[in-house]
C-alpha positions in Angstrom: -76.2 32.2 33.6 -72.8 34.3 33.5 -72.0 36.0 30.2 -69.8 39.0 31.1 -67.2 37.0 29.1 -68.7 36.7 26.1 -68.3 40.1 24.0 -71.0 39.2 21.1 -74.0 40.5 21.9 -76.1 37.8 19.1 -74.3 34.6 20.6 -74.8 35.9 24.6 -78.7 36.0 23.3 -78.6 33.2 22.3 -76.8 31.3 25.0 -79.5 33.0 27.4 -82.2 31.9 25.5 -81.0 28.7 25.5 -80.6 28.3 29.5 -84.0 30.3 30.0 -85.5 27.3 27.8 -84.0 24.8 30.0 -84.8 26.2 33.2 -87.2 24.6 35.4 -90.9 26.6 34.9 -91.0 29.3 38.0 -94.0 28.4 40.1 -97.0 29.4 39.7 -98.8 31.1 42.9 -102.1 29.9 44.7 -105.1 31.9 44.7 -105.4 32.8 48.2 -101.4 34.0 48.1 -100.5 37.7 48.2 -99.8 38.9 44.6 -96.0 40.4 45.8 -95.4 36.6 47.9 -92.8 34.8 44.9 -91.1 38.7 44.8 -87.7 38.4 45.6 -86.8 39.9 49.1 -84.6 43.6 49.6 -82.3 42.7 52.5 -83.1 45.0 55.4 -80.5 48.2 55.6 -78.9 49.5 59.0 -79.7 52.9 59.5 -77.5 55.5 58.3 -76.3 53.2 55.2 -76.5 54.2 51.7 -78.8 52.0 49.6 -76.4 53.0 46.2 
């Protein structure tokens, strides 16, 4: 959810809790899955780029 328009801190809160609640439930993963497999992935750098 975008809030970078909404200056209140209290009703951004609460508008994020709100969508968090409605959000579907993140999957859970198998037992014979790698711990890091549901981690989002770091797109691969060229070499000779800054990272930041």
């Amino acid at each position: 959810m975008n809030t970078k328009k909404i200056t209140d801190k209290t009703e951004r809160k609460k508008l994020k809790r709100a969508s968090r609640k409605k959000a579907a439930p993140k999957p859970k993963r198998a037992a014979g899955v790698a711990r890091g497999s549901l981690k989002k992935r770091v797109k691969k750098l060229t070499k000779g780029q800054r990272k930041r």
